[in-house]
DRENNUNU-744898 format. One record per residue: residue in one letter; x, y, z of N, C-alpha, C in turn. Coordinates in steps of 0.05 Angstrom, whole numbers, plus 5000, padded with zeros to 4 digits. Layout:
N
AXYZXYZXYZ...
***
This chain:
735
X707070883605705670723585707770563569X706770393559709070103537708770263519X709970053502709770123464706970133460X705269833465702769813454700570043459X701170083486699170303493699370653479X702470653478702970983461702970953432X702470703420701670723390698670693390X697970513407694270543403692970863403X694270943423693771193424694371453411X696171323395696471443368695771483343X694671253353692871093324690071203324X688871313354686171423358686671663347X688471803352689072093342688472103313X689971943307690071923267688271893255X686871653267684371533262681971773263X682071923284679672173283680972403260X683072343253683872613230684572463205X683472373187684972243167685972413156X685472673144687072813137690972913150X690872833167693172853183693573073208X695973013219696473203237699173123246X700473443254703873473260704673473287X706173403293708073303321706973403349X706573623339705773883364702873803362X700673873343698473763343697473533361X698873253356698173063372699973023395X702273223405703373123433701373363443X699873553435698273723453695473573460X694573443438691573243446692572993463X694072923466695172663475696572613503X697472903499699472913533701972863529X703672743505705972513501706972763498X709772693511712772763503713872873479X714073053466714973023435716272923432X719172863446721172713435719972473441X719272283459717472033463716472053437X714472273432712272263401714572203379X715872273379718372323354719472023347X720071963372720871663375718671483364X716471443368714471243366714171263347X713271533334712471633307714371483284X717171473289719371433267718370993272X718770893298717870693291715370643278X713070653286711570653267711270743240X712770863235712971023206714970783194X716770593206718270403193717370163191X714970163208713269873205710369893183X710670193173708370123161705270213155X705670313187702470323193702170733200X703970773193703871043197705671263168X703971413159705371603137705471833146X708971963117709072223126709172433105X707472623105708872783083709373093094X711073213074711773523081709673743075X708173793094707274033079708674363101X710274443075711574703083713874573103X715074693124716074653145715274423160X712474403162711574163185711973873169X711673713181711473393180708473333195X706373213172704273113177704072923172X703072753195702972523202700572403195X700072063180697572063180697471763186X694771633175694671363189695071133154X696770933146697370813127697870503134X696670393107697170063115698869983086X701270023104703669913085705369603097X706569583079708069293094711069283094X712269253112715769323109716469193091X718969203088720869083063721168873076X721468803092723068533096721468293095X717568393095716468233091715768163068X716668303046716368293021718968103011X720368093018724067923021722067633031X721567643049720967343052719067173048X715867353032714367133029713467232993X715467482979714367412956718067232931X717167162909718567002897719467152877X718367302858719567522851718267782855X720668072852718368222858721268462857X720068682854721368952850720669172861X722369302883721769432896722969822886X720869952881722470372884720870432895X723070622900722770832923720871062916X720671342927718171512921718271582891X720571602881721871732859722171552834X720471262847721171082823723770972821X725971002833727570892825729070562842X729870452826729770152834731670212868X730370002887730869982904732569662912X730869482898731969262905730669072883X731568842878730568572855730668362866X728468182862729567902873730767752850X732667542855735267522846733167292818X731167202830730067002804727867112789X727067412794725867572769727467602740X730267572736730267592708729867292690X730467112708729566852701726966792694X724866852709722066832701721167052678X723467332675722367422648724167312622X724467112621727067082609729267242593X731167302616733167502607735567432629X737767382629739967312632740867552658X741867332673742467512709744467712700X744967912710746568082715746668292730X748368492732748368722751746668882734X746669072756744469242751745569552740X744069572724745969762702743970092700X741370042710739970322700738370292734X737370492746735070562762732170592757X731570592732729770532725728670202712X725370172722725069892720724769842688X724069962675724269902643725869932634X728069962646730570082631732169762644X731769722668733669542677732669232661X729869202669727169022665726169102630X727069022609726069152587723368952586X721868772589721468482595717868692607X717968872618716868932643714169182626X717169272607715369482589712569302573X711269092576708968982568706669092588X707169132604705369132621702769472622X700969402610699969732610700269882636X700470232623699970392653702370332674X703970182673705770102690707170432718X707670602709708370802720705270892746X703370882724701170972732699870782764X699970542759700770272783701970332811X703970412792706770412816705270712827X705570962825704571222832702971092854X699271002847697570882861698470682882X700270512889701670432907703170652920X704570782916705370952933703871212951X701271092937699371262953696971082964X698070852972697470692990694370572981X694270522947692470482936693570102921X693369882940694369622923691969522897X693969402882691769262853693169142845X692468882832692368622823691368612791X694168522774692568602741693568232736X692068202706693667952691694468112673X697467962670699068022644700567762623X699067812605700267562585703467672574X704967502569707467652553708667632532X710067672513710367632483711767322472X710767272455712467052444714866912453X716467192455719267182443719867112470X717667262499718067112522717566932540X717066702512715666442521711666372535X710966602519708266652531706566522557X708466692569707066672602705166862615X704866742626701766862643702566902671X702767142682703467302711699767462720X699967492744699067622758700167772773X700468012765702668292783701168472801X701268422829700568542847702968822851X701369102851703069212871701469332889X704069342913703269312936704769612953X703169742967705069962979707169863008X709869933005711569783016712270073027X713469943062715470193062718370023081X719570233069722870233075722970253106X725970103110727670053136727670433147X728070603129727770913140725470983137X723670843137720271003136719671093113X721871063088720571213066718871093051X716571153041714571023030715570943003X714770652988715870582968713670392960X713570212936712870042925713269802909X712169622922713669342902711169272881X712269172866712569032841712668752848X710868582838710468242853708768122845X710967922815709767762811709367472809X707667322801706367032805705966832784X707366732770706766642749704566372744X703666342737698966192739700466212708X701566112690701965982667700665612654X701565542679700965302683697865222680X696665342698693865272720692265452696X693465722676692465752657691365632630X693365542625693165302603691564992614X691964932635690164782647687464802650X686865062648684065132667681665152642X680964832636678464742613676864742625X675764772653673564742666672164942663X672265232654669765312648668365292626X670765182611669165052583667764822587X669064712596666864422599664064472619X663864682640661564852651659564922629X660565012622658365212593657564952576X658664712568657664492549655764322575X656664252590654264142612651864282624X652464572613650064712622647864732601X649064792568647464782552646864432546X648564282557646863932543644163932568X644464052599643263972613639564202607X640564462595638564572586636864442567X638764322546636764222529635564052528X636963792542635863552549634363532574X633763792591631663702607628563682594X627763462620624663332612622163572623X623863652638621763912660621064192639X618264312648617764472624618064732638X618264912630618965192656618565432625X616565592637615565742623614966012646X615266302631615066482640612566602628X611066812643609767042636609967322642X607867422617608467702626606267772655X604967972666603568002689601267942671X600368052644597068052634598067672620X599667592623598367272607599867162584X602667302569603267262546605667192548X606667012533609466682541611066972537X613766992548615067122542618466932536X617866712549620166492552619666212554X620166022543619565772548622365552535X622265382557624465202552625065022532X626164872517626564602498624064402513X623364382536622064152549618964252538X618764602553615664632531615264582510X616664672491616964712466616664402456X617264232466616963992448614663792468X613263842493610863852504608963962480X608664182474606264332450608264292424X609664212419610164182393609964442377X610764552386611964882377614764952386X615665192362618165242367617965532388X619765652396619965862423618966092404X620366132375619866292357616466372360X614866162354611966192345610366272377X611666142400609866082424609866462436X612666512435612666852442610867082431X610067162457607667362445604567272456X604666962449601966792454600466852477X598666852477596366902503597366542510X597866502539598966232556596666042566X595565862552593465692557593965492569X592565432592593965212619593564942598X595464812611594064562601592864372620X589964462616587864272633585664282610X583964122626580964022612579764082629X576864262626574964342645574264472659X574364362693574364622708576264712720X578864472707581264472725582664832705X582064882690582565182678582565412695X579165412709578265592722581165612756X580965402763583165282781585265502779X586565392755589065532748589165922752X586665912731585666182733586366382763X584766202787584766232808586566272826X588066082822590866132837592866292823X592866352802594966592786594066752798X591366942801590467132813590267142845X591066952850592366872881595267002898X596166982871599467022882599367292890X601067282907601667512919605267582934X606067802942608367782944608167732976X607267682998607267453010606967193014X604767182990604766882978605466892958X607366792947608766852911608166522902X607966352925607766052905605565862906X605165752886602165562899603065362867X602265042879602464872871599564682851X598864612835596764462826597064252809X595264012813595863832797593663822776X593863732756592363772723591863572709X589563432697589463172680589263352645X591963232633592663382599591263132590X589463302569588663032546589163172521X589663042502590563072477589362902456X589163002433587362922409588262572407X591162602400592462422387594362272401X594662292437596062202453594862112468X595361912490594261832513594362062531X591362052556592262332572593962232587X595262522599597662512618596562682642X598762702670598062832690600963002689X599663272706602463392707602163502730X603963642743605063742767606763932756X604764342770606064552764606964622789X608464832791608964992812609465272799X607565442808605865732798607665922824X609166122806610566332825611166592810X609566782830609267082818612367192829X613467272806616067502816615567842821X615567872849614968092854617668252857X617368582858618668802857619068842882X621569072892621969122920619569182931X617969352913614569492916612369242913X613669092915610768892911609568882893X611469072867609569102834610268812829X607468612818608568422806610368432777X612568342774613868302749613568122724X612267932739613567602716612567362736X610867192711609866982736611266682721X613466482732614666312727612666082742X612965942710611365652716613765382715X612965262727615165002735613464702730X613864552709612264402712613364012710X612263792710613463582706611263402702X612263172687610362982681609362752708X608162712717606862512741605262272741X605162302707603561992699603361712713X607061702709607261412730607061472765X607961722766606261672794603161612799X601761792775599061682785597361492781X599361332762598161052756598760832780X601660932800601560792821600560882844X599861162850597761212865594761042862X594761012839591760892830591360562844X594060482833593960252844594260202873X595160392877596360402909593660392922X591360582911589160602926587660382926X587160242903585860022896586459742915X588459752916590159532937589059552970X589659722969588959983008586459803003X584359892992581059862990581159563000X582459352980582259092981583259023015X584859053026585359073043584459203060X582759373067580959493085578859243090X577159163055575858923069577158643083X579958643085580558443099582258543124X580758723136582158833163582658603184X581058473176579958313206582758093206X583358073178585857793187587857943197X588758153197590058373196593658273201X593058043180596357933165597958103142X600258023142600958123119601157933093X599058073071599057883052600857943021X601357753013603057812987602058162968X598958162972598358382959599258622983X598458573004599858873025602958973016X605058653011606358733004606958842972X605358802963605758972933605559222937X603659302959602459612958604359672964X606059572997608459733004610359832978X611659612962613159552939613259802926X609659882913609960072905609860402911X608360372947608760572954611560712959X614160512966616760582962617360692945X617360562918617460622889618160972891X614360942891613461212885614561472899X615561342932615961542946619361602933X620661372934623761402926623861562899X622661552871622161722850621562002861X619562012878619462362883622062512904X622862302915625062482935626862562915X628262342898629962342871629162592856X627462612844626362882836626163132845X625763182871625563442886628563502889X630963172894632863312904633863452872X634063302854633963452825633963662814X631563762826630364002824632264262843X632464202860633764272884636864332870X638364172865641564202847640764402828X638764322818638564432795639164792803X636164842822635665132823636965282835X639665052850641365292858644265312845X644365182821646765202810645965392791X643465382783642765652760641365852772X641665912795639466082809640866412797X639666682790640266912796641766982811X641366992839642867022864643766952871X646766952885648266862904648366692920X649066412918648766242939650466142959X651666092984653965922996652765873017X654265523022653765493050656265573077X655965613100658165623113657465513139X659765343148659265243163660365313199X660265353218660365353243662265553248X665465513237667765643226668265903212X666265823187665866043175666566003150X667865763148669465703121667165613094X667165663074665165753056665065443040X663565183047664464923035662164843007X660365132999659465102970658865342969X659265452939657965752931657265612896X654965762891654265722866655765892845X654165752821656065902795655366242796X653066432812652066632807654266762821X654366672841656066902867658766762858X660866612852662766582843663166732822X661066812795661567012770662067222780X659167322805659567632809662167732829X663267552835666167632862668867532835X668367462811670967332800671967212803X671866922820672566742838671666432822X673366262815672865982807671765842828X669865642831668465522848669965292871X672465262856673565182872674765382892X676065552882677565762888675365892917X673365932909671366032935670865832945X671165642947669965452966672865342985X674165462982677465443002677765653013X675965873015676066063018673966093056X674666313068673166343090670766573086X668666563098666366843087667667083095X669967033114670367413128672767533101X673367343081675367443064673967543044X671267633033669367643019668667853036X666567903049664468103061666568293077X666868523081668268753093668068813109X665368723122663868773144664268573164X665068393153665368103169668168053185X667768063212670467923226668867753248X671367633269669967493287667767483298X669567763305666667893333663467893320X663268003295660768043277660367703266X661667543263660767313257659767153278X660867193306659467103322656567123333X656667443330654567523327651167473310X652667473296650367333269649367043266X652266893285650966583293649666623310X649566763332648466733359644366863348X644767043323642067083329640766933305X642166653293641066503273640466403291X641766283311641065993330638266113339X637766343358635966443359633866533349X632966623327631266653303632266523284X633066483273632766243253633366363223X633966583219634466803198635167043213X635967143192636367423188637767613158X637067823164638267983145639368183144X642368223121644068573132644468653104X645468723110645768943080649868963085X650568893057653968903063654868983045X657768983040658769073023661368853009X660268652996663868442982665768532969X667668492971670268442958670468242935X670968452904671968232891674668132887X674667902861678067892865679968052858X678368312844680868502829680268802854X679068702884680168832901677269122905X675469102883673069302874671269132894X668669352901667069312922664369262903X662869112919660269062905658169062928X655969192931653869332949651969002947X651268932969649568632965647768622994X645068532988643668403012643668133014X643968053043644567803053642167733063X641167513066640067333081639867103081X640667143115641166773117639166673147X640266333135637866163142640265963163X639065873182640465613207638565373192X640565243204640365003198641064843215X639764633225641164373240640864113222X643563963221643563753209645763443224X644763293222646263143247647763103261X646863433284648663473301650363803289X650663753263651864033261650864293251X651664483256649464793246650764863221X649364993207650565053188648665423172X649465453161647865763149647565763119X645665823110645565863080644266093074X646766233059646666583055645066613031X642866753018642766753000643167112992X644367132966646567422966645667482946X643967752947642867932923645368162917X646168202885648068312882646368612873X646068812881645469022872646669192842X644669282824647269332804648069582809X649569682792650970012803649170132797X646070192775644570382767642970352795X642770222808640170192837642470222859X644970192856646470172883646270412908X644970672898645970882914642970802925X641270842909638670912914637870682925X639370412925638270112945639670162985X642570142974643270102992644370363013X644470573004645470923016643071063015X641471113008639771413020637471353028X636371053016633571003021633970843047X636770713059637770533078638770773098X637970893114638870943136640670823160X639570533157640570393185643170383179X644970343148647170243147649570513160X648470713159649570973165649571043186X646770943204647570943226649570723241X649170513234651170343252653570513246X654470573226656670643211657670893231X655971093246657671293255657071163289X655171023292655670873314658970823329X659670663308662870503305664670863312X662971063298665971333304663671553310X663771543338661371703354662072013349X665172063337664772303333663972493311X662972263288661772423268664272323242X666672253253668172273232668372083209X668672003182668671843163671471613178X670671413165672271103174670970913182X672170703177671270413178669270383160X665970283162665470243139664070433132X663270613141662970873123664771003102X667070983105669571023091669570873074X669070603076669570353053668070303039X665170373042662870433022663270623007X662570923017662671153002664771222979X666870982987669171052963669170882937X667070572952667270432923664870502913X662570652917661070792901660370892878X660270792856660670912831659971182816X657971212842655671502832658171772854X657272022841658872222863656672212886X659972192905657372252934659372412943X658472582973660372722991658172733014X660372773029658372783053659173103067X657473223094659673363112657873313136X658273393154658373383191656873593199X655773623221654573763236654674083227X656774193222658274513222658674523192X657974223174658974363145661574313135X663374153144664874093136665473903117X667373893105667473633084667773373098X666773063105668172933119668272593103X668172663073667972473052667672493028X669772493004668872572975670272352961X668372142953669471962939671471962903X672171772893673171762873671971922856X668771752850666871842832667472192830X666972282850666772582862669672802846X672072612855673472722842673472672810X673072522799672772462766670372732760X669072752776666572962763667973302768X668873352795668673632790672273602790X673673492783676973512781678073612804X677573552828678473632858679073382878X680573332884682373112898680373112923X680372922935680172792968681173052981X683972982981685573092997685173403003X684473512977684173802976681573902983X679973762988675873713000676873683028X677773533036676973413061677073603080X674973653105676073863120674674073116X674974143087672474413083671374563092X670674793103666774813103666175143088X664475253097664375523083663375463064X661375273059660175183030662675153010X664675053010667375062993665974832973X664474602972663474452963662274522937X661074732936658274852924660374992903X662475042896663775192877664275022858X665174792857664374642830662674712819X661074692824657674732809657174922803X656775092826655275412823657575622821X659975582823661475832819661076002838X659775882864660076082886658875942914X659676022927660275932959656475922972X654475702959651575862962650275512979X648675512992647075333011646975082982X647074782992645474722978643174412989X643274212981640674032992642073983011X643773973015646473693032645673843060X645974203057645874373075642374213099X640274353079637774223087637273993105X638973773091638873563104640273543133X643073613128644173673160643073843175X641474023170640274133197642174383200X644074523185645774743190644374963191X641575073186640675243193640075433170X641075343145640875503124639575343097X638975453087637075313064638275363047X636675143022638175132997638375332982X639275452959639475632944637175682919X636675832904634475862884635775672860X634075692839635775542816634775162816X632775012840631774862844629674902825X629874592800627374622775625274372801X622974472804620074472816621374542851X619374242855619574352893620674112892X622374132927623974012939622573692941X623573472939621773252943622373172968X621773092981621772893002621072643015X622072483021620772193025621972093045X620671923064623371833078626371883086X625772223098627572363102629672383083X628772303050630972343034629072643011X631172763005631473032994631572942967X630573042943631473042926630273232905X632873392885631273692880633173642849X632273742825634673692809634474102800X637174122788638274422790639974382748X640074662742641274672724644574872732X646474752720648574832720650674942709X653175122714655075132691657275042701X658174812700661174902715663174972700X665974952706667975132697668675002663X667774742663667974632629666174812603X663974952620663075242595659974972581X659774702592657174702583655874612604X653274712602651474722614649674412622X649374332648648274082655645874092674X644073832675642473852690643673652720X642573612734644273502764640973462779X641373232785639373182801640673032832X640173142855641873262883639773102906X640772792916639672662938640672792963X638972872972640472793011640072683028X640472573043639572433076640972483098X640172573114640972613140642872293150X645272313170645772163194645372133214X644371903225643771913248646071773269X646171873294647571723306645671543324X646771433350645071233356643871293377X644271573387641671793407639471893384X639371793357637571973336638772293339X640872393354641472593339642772653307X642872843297643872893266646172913274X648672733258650972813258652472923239X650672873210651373023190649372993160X650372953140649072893120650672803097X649872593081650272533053648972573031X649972693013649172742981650072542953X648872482938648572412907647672512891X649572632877649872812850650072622830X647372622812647772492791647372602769X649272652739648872822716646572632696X644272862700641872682687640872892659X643772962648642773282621641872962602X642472762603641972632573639272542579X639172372611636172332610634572572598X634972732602631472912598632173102569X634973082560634973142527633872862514X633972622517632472432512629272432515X628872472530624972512543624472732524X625472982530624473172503624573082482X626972902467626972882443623372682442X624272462458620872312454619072392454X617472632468615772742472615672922436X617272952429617073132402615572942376X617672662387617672512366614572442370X612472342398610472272395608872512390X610472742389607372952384606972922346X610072892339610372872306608372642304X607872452313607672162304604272192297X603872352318599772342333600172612305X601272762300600372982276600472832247X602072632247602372542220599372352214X598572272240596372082229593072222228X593972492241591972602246591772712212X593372862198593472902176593572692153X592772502152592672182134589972262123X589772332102586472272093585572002087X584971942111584171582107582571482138X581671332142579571292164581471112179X582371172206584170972223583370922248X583370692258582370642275584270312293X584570452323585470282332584870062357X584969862349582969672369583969532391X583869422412585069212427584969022427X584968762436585568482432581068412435X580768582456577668542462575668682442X576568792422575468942395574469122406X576269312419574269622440575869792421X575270032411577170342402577770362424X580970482416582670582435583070842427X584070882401584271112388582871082362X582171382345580971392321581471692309X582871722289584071922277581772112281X582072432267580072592267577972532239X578872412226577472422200575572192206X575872012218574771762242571671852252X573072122258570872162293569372312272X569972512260568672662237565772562225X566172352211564772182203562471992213X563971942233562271692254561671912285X560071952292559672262317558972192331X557871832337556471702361559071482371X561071442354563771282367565771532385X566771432401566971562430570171312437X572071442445574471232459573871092482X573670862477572570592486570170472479X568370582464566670382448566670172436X563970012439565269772423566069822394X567169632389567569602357567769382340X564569382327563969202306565869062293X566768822295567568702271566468592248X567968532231567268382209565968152215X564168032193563367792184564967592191X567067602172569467392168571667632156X573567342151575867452139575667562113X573167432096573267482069570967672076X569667752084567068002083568268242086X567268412069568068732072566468872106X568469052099568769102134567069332128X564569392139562869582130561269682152X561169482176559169522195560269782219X563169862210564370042233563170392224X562070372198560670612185557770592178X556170722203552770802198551570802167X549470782168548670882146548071262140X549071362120548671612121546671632097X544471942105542071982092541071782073X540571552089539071372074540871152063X542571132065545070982041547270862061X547570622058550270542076553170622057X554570642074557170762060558470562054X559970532028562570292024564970322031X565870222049569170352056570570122051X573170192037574769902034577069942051X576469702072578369702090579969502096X583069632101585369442109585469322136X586069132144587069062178589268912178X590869012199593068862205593068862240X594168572238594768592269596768472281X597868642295600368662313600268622345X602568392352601968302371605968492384X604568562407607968712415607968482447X611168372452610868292475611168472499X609868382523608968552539607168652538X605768832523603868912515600768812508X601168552492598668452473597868472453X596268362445595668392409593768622410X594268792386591968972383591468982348X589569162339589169092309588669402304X589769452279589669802269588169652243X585369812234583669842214584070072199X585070052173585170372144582470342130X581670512133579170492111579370842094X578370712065578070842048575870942033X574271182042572371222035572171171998X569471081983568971061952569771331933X569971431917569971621902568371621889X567371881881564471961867564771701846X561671541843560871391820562171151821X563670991838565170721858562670601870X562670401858560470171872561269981884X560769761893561569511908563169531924X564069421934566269391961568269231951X570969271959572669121953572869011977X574768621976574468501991575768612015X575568452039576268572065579468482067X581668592066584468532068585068572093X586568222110587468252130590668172134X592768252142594968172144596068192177X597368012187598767962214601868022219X602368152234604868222240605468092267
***
């Protein structure tokens, strides 16, 4: 065998053990030579791609993506290289120049000691450590006065030495320049608020029952109201007639297969000429199809329909003169203005079009044939950290994790063929952190060339486990697809770690074969010291003892969970979920609520299982506290000696204190309820007449409109006191 072939094959070994393995270990799985092994091992260990550490006597070998020194010598400009121990290895000769401090020899081994210039930088020690454990990051650092206030970007990067010893550089970039230069997001934010305010288009939101919750500068000075007064409002179309019922109709239309429907409307107004408008009506639905929020889109169409009008009028005249069937000065007017009209609406849609995808929510880019990314909007540029220029020089596989050739080709070949599709991925931002996102994209042919337009939902971290990991199966399976033997790597590895929530996974037999960051921040137990596991070793964080728990269930190991589960086990879509109370070794007591899902491989056998542990003691010390507060709230009014009663927008009781029901024995929750006369009449009709005598009650109303909700109205009444005649007037106040 060559070189290439006894390192690939080395690399398979590693690759199935991330935890590592020693000399003897892999020349017995492999067949190789030890001294051969010994040999290869030390090259690869000096290029980079292979680490070593001591444990006891042995040398364990593992798999690492480091970069030699010499490639650090030739493509960075400044930069500082130590060794395991921290101590200076090497300087490039124009780092003390860019901190400004005067060349000289090198007088200390340490970088703050040599570099005083360097001590600005937070955590600095803490950096370097994390590089040497083959962990790279990218910070900005501004620097003091006194050192000409410049602006660096300091990458470190895990480097290893000409002897294989693992080390770290220090490498930085000075963006001083392009800093002080860079007014363009200011001038973004002033073209976005002149273009908000000075649009002519009116764009108004609702709640699902009917009430403005949002409306633009364009509504707002359409109705001649400010946003202040319109919020809250029951949303009255603007039509005349039956074109209402219309509207009516198609709002109750939408659906989350059909979310959009279009109508045109004649506005008349007291004191204006009428106008025509053109809406576009779209329900925002939930992953569940719960409607959310229904967005109205609307524009003025007057002059179009004054040249439609004419347009038709003309046609007519011309119909009776078919027979010359010339072209006459009037045919050509019609054309004239049928241009007009058509050239104004293309102008407009494309308008609209800029518009909705420079401010859109979601993620936008186009890419073309290549792959190279030649527009992304302002949404997906915010959420990756990336200037718009900056991503649009950029290629899609430097972004998505998931993305290389082979998979890009792939994804063209089945646009060309269906015409969409959709995956579920994982991006890269610029400070190197992962962000969970669904894709879907669209083909395109345009003269002659193809092109794709992705549109990129960013998941937030409170929905991330529960969007894209337990309720998503398929991603887990491709995922052990790629490592048929069950083991964590590639992108199962690269998900589970940028994860924010604790997850862990284990394998068929129970083993550990994944415990992310999160995981270690919660129970204070390293990767390194998890991985491998089994014997329920997992379950001692928590329980203080070696006992089954959901993760078990889900893999199929044959043993069930343990007692101490608050209700019954849930299940859905082969996902588990049970919450438990806890102690661990910190002495307070937590609640934990415990996802599982099985793995599948791609025979549908189980190859293992994943868990999410999430600490939910505040949620439900929160829910108790509410539940107290509303039992306090319903006792305080129940104890009010005073007549209360509360109504809905349709004047029905909803609720009515006991002193209420007491009194009145034929009102019942949901009955109607009488109103007043007027505003100025005493409110008297909500109390019968008793033995012969109508009662006087002097009653307050106020009414409160909540958004979301609707207006409703709470009535106080005050029964007379012995020898009290007349009624006092009826008091109403609005909130």
């Amino acid at each position: 065998m060559d070189l290439l072939e006894i390192t690939e094959k080395i690399r398979v070994f590693l690759r199935l053990h991330p935890e590592g393995l020693s000399i003897t270990s892999i020349a017995s799985q492999s067949e190789i030579n030890r001294n051969t092994l010994v040999k290869y091992l030390g090259i690869m260990q000096s290029q980079g791609s292979v680490g070593m550490r001591q444990v006891g006597v042995a040398k364990v070998y593992y798999l690492a993506d480091r970069i030699p020194i010499s490639a650090v010598r030739r493509f960075c400009r400044h930069y500082v290289i130590v060794d395991h121990i921290l101590d200076l290895v090497e300087t490039s000769a124009s780092l003390p120049v860019s901190l400004g401090m005067p060349a000289g020899e090198r007088t200390s081994r340490r970088v703050c000691d040599q570099f005083p210039g360097l001590r600005g930088i937070p955590n600095l020690q803490t950096y370097l450590r994390s590089a040497l454990r083959d962990e790279e990051q990218t910070i900005r650092w501004s620097t003091g006065r006194h050192q000409g206030n410049r602006v660096f970007t300091v990458s470190f990067i895990p480097t290893v030495l000409e002897s294989g010893r693992p080390a770290a550089s220090l490498v930085l970039d000075d963006v001083t320049e392009s800093d002080r230069n860079g007014n363009e997001g200011e001038l973004d934010k002033l073209r976005s608020q002149a273009l908000f305010e000075d649009q002519s288009e009116y764009v108004v939101r609702l709640s699902p029952d009917g009430y403005i919750r949002w409306a633009n500068p364009g509504y707002c000075r359409m109705t001649d109201q400010t946003m202040q007064s319109l919020f809250g409002q029951r949303f009255r179309p603007p039509a005349v007639g039956d074109e209402r019922e219309e509207w009516d109709r198609q709002l109750r239309s939408l659906t989350a297969a059909n979310p959009v429907s279009t109508i045109e409307c004649h506005v008349g107004t007291r004191n204006k000429p009428s106008r025509w408008q053109h809406w576009t009506l779209r329900g925002l639905h939930g992953p569940s199809g719960t409607l959310l929020e229904y967005q109205l889109v609307g524009h003025d169409i007057s002059g179009y329909m004054a040249t439609r009008d004419e347009f038709l009028q003309c046609k007519e005249k011309l119909d009776k003169q078919a027979s010359a069937r010339k072209l006459s000065l009037q045919e050509s007017k019609i054309r004239y203005y049928e241009d007009i009209a058509c050239r104004e609406r293309v102008e407009t849609r494309s308008w609209f079009a800029r518009f909705a995808l420079e401010n859109s929510t979601d993620g936008i880019c186009w890419i073309d044939g290549s792959g190279r990314i030649f527009y992304a909007n302002r949404a997906l540029c915010g959420s990756l950290g990336y200037a718009q220029d900056e991503l649009q020089s950029m290629h899609y596989a430097e972004i998505d994790t998931r993305c290389n050739r082979e998979s890009f080709e792939r994804m063209w070949k089945i646009l060309r063929r269906e015409g969409r599709c959709r995956i579920q991925s994982t991006l890269r931002r610029i400070d190197r952190t992962f962000l969970p996102a669904e894709i879907t994209a669209l083909h395109l042919e345009l003269n002659g060339m193809r092109y794709c337009c992705a549109y990129i939902r960013i998941f937030p971290e409170a929905a991330m486990p529960d969007r894209v990991l337990w309720e998503n199966g398929e991603v887990f399976r491709k995922a052990f697809e790629e490592s048929p033997t069950g083991s964590p790597g590639g992108l199962l590895d690269e998900i589970v770690r940028s994860i924010p929530d604790a997850v862990f996974a284990v394998d068929r037999r129970g083993r550990v074969i994944a415990w992310n960051r999160a995981m270690e921040k919660m129970t204070g137990i390293r990767a390194a010291d998890m991985l491998g596991k089994g014997n329920y070793e997992y379950a001692l964080p928590f329980y203080r003892e070696r006992v089954p728990m959901l993760i078990d269930r889900a893999a199929g190991t044959g043993t069930a969970p343990g007692d101490g589960y608050t209700g019954n086990i849930g299940e859905e879509d082969n996902c588990l979920t049970a919450e438990r109370a806890i102690s661990p070794p910190d002495g307070y007591s937590r609640i934990i609520l415990e996802k599982a899902v099985p793995i599948y491989g791609s025979a549908g056998e189980v190859f293992g299982a994943i868990e999410f542990v999430h600490d939910i003691s505040i949620l439900r010390h929160t829910q108790d506290l509410l539940k107290r507060e509303r039992r306090f709230n319903t006792a305080v009014l129940e104890a009010v000696d005073a007549l209360i009663v509360v109504a809905d927008d349709d004047s029905r009781i909803v609720w009515c204190n006991e002193q209420y029901r007491t009194l009145i024995e034929c009102t019942r929750q949901g009955a109607a309820c009488m109103g007043p006369g007027g505003t100025e009449q005493p409110f008297v009709d909500l109390v019968p007449a008793t033995a012969g005598e109508q009662l006087s009650v002097r009653w307050s109303h106020r009414a409160f409109t909540q958004p979301g909700v609707g207006r409703f109205d709470i009535y106080t009444g005050i029964l007379p006191v012995a020898g009290e005649t007349g009624v006092e007037p009826y008091e109403r106040t609005e909130e």
